[in-house]
C-alpha positions in Angstrom: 9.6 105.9 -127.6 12.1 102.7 -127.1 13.0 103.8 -123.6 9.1 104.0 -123.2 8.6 100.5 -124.3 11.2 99.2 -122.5 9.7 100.2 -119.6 6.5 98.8 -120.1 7.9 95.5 -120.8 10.1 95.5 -117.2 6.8 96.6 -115.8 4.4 94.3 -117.0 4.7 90.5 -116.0 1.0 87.9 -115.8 3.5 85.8 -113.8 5.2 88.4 -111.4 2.0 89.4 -110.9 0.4 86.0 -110.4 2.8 85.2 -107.9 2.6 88.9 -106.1 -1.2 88.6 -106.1 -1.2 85.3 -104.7 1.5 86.8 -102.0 -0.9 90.0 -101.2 -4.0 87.7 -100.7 -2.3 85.6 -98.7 -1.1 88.5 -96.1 -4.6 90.2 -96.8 -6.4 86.9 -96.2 -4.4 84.4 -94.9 -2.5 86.1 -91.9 -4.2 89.3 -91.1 -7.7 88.5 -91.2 -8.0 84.3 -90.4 -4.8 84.7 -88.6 -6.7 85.6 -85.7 -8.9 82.6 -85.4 -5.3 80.6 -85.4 -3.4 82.3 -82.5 -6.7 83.1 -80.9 -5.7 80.3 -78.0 -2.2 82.1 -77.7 -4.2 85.8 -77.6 -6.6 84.7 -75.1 -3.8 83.3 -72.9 -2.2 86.5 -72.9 -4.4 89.2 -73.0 -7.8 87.5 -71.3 -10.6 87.5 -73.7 -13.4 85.8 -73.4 -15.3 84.0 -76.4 -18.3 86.9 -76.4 -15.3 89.2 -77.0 -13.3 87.3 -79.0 -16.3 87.1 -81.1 -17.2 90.1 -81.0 -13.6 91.3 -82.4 -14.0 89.2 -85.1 -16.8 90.6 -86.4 -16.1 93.4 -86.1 -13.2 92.6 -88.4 -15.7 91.2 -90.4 -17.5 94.7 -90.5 -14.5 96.8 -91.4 -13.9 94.3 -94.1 -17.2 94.9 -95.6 -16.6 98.8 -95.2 -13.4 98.4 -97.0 -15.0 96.5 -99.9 -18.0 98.5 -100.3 -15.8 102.1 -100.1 -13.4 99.8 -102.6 -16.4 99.4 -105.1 -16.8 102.9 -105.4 -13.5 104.0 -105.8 -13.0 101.9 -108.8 -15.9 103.0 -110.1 -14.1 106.4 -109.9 -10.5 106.1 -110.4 -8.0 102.9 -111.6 -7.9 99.7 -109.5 -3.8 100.7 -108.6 -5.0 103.1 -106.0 -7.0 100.4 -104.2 -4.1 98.4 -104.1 -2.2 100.9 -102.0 -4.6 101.5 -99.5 -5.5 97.7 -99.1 -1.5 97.6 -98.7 -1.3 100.7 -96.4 -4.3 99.1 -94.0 -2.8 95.9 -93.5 0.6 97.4 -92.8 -0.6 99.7 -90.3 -3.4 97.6 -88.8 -0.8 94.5 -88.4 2.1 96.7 -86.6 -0.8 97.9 -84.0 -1.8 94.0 -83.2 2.1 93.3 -82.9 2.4 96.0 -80.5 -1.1 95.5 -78.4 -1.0 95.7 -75.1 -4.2 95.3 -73.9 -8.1 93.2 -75.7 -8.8 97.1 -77.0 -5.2 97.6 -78.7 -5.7 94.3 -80.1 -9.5 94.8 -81.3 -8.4 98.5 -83.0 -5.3 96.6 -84.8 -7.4 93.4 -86.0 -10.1 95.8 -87.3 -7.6 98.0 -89.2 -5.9 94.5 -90.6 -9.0 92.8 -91.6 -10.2 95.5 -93.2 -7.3 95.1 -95.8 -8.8 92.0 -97.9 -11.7 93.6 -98.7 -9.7 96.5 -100.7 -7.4 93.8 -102.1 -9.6 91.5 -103.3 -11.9 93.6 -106.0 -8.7 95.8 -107.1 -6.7 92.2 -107.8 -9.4 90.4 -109.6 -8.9 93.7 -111.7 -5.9 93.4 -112.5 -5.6 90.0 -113.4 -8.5 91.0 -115.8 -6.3 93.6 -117.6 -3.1 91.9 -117.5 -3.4 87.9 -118.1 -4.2 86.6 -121.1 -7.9 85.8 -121.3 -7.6 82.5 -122.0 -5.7 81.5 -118.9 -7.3 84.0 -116.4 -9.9 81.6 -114.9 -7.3 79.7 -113.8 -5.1 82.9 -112.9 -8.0 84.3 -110.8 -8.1 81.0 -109.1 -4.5 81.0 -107.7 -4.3 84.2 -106.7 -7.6 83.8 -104.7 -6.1 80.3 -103.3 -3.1 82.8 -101.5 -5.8 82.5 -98.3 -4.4 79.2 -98.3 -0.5 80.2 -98.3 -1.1 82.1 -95.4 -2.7 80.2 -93.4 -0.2 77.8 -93.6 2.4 80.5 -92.8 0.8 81.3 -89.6 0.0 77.7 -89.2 4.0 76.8 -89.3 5.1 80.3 -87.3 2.7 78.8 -84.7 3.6 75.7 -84.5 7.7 76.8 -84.1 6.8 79.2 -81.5 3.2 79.2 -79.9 3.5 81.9 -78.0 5.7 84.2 -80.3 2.4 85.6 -82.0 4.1 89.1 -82.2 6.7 88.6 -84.8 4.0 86.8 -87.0 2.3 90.3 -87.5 5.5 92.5 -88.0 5.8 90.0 -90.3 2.5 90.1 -92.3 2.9 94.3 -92.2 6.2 94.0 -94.2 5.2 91.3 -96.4 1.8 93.5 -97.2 3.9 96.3 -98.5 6.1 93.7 -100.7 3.7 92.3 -102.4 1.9 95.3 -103.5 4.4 97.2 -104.5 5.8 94.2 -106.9 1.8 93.7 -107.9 2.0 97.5 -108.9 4.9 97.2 -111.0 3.3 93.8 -113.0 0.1 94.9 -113.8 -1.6 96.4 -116.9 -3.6 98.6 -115.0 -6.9 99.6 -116.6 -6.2 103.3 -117.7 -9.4 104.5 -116.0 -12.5 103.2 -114.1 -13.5 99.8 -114.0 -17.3 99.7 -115.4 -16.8 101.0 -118.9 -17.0 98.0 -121.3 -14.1 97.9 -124.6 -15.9 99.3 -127.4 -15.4 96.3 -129.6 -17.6 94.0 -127.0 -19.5 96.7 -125.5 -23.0 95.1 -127.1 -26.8 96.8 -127.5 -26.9 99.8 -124.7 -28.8 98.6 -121.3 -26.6 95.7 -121.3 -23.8 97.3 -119.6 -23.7 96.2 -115.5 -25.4 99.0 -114.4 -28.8 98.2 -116.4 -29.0 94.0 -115.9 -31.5 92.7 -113.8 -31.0 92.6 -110.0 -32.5 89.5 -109.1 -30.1 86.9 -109.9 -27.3 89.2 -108.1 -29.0 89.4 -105.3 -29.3 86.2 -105.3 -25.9 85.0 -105.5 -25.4 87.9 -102.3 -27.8 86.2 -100.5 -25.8 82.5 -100.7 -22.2 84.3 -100.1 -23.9 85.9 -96.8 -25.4 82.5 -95.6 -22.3 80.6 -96.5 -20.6 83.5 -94.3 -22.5 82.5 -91.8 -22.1 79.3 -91.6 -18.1 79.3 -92.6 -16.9 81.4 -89.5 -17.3 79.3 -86.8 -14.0 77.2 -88.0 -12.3 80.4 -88.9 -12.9 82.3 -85.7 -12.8 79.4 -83.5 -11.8 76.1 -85.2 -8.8 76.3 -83.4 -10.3 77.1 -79.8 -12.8 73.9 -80.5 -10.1 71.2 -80.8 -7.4 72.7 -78.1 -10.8 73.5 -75.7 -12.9 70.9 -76.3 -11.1 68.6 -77.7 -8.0 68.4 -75.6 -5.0 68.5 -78.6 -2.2 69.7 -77.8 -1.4 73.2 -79.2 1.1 72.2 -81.3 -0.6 69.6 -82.8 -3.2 71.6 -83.6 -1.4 74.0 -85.1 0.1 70.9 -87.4 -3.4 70.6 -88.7 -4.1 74.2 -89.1 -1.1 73.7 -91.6 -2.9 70.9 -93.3 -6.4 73.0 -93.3 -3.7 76.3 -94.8 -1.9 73.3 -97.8 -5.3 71.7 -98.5 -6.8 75.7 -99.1 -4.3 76.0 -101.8 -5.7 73.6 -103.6 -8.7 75.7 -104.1 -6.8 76.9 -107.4 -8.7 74.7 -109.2 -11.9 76.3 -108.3 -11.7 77.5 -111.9 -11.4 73.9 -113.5 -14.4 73.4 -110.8 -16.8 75.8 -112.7 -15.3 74.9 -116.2 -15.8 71.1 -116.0 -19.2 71.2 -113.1 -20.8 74.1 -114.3 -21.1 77.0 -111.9 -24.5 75.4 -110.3 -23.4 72.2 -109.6 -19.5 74.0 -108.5 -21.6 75.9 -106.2 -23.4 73.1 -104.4 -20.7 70.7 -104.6 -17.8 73.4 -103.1 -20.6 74.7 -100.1 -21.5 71.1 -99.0 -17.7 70.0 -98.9 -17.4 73.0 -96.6 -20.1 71.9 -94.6 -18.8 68.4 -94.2 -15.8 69.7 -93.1 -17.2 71.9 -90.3 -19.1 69.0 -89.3 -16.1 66.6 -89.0 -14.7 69.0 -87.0 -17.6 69.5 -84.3 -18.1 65.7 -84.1 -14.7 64.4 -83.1 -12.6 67.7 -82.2 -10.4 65.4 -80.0 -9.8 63.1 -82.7 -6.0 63.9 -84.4 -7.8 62.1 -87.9 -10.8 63.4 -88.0 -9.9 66.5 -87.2 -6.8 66.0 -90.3 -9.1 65.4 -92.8 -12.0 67.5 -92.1 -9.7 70.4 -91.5 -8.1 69.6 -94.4 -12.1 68.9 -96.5 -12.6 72.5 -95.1 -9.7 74.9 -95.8 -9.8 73.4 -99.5 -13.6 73.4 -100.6 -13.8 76.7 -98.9 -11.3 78.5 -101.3 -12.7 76.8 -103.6 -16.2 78.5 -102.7 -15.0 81.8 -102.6 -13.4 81.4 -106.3 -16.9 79.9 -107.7 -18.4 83.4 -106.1 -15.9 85.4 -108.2 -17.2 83.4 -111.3 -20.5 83.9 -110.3 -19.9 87.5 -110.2 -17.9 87.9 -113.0 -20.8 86.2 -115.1 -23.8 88.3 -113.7 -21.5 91.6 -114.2 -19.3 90.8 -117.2 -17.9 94.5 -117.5 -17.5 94.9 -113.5 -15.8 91.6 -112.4 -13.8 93.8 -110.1 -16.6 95.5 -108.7 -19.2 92.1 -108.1 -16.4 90.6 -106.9 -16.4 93.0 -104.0 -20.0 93.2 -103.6 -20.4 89.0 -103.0 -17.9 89.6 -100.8 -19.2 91.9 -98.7 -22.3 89.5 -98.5 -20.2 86.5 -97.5 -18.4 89.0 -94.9 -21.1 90.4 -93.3 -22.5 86.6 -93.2 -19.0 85.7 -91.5 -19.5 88.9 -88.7 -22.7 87.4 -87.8 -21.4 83.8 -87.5 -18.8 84.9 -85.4 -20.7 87.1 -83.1 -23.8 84.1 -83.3 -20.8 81.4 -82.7 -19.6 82.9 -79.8 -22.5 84.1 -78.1 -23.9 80.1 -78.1 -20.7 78.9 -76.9 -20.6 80.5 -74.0 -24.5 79.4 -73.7 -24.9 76.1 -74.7 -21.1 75.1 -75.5 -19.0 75.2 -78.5 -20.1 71.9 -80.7 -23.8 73.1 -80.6 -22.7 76.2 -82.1 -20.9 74.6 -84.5 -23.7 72.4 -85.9 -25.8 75.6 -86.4 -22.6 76.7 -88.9 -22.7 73.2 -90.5 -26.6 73.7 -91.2 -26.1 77.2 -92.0 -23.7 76.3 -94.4 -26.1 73.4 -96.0 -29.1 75.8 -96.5 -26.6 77.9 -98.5 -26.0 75.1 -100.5 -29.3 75.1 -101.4 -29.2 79.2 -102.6 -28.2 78.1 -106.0 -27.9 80.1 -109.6 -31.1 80.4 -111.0 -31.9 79.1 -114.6 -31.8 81.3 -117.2 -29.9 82.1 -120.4 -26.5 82.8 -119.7 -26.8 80.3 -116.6 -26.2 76.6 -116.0 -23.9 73.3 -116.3 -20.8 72.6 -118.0 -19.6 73.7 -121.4 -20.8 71.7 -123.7 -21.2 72.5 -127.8 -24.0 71.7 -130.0 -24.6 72.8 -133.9 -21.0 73.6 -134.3 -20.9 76.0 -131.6 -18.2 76.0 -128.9 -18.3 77.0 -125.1 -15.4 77.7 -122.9 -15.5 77.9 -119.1 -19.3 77.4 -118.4 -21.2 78.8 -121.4 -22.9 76.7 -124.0 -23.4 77.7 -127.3 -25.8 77.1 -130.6 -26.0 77.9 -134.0 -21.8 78.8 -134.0 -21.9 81.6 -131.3 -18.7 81.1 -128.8 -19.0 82.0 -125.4 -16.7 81.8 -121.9 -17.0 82.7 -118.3 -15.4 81.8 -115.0 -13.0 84.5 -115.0 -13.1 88.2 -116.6 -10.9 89.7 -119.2 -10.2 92.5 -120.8 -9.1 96.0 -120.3 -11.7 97.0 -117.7 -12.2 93.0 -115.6 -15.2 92.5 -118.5 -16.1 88.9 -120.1 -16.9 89.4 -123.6 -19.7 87.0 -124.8 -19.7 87.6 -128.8 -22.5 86.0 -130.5 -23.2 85.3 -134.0 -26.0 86.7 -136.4 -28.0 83.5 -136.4 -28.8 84.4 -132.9 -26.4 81.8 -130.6 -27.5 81.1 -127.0 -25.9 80.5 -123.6 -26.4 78.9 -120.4 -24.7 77.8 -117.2 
């Protein structure tokens, strides 16, 4: 029994796994999947694509990504998150060492689509995991760093890029060793739910037809409807930021690859996408996060030659966008309490399948009616997604406020001495327990 224990202690670290998490997403994320967009100048030199086809890779990156999620969703409805984890490892590995080793536009294509494909495994089976293993209290906050690893690695890439532009190869032997690091230390930390996600604890399990499978659809399809718009909007700077301002604008690769840094350090900052939804509310977080994102696209098409502008729109964009993506987690955590993990994946599906349609849209007008046109369509893209926001209703709203003694934590307002939180799940199986007392407390957004 002590050796037992033992064990479990050495196994089981929030921070270790924190840190791993952050590590995974930003290989996942960071390197494998917007890595592209960032050596896409370098790629194109070498291996001749055109923007139609460098598009058209992209999304379908974008596609196996969603295929990933979606076949992620269902296995975790099956089985523990841990397995997810290993494949989302075991595709990024592989699917990086194939891109390191291309040799020709159709090596390259098979590789990114195999590495893209690994963020949408990791994602769901992460947020999980934090769920099960962080403390409730500081797992907003946890979700929010780990999610802001997208950041971490585009910096990497960002720096590798900007030592060596042409040395694109090492970068994704690289990202296929790091993918198998991190997961295998993220393994080790976590308190990994002992069976599916889904099941609510009994303790906070509430009336039956409450459970995820029996709320309403509506306001979930909803929020899928914003992530895919967003999506659409947001992958024109991904895929092809850094093709606008070398292109178009005339910087020299190196500098651009300096601010690519900036747009990968200011990303980080999308940590406090959780203090976002906590202090804003998820409504206004949403609008707020989306319209910075916009702004920063725009800044971007307007003076693409321009070393500032570019600097701080770059920078406006890599940090309201991770910001977005973590508001979409809370989003989903709150519509699906007792399948964080699982809405996590779904939203993100939407805002991927969004992104493969930018991307192919993107490139397609380029090569029609020149890059900065295309880019304004993702700029207004991104501002009618914006305007996709949570819909009111109990449970949904502005910041946490208290009234009549109650108290509200991360979002949720509560009466008559109910206590409420949101922004992040917790709990053995990724679920947000919303107790509520017998005088009939309420909540909202």
């Amino acid at each position: 029994m002590m050796k037992r224990s033992l064990h479990l202690c050495r196994a089981t670290s929030p921070g270790r796994l924190v840190a791993a998490g952050t590590g995974l997403i930003a290989v996942t994320y960071g390197v494998v999947r917007y890595g592209y967009g960032l050596q896409l100048p370098a790629l194109t030199s070498e291996l001749g694509l055109s923007s139609a086809l460098a598009g058209a890779i992209a999304a379908g990156s974008f596609a196996a990504y969603c295929a990933a999620a979606l076949w992620a969703q269902r296995a975790m409805a099956r089985r523990a998150p841990r397995a997810v984890v290993r494949v989302a490892a075991a595709l990024a590995a592989s699917g990086a060492l194939l891109v390191g080793a291309s040799w020709s536009a159709w090596s390259l294509a098979a590789g990114v689509l195999v590495a893209g494909s690994a963020a949408g495994a990791a994602s769901p089976a992460l947020v999980a995991a934090v769920a099960s293993t962080v403390d409730a209290r500081r797992a907003g906050r946890a979700q929010a760093v780990v999610n802001a690893g997208t950041g971490v690695g585009v910096a990497l890439v960002g720096a590798a890029t900007l030592a060596a532009p042409d040395a694109w190869r090492p970068v994704w032997f690289g990202a296929a060793a790091g993918a198998l690091v991190t997961a295998a230390v993220v393994d080790r930390s976590a308190r990994w739910p002992s069976g599916p996600e889904g099941s609510p604890p009994t303790d906070d399990a509430g009336p039956p037809g409450r459970q995820a499978g029996a709320r309403p659809r509506g306001p979930f399809v909803r929020a899928g409807v914003a992530a895919a718009v967003a999506g659409v909007g947001s992958a024109a700077v991904w895929t092809f930021g850094r093709d606008l301002v070398t292109v178009t604008g005339g910087l020299p690769g190196r500098t651009s690859a300096a601010l690519w840094c900036l747009l990968g350090v200011a990303a980080v900052l999308g940590a406090l996408s959780g203090d976002a939804v906590r202090v804003l509310g998820l409504r206004r977080a949403w609008v707020v996060t989306v319209l910075a994102t916009a702004a920063g696209t725009a800044a971007l098409t307007l003076a693409p030659g321009s070393v500032l502008v570019v600097a701080v729109g770059g920078a406006v964009f890599g940090g309201a966008y991770t910001a977005m993506s973590g508001v979409l987690i809370a989003w989903g955590a709150a519509l699906r309490p007792h399948a964080a993990g699982r809405a996590t994946a779904a939203l993100f599906v939407a805002l991927t399948a969004g992104q493969a349609a930018g991307a192919l849209v993107t490139g397609g007008l380029s090569d029609v009616v020149g890059p900065q046109a295309a880019f304004w369509v993702g700029a207004a893209a991104l501002v009618a997604a914006a305007g996709i926001v949570p819909t009111a209703a109990p449970g949904l709203g502005g910041p946490s406020t208290t009234t009549a003694g109650g108290t509200g934590e991360g979002g949720y307002a509560s009466s008559s001495g109910g206590t409420g939180r949101i922004g992040s799940p917790s709990g053995p199986s990724g679920s947000t327990s919303v107790r509520s007392s017998a005088s009939g407390s309420t909540q909202r957004w």
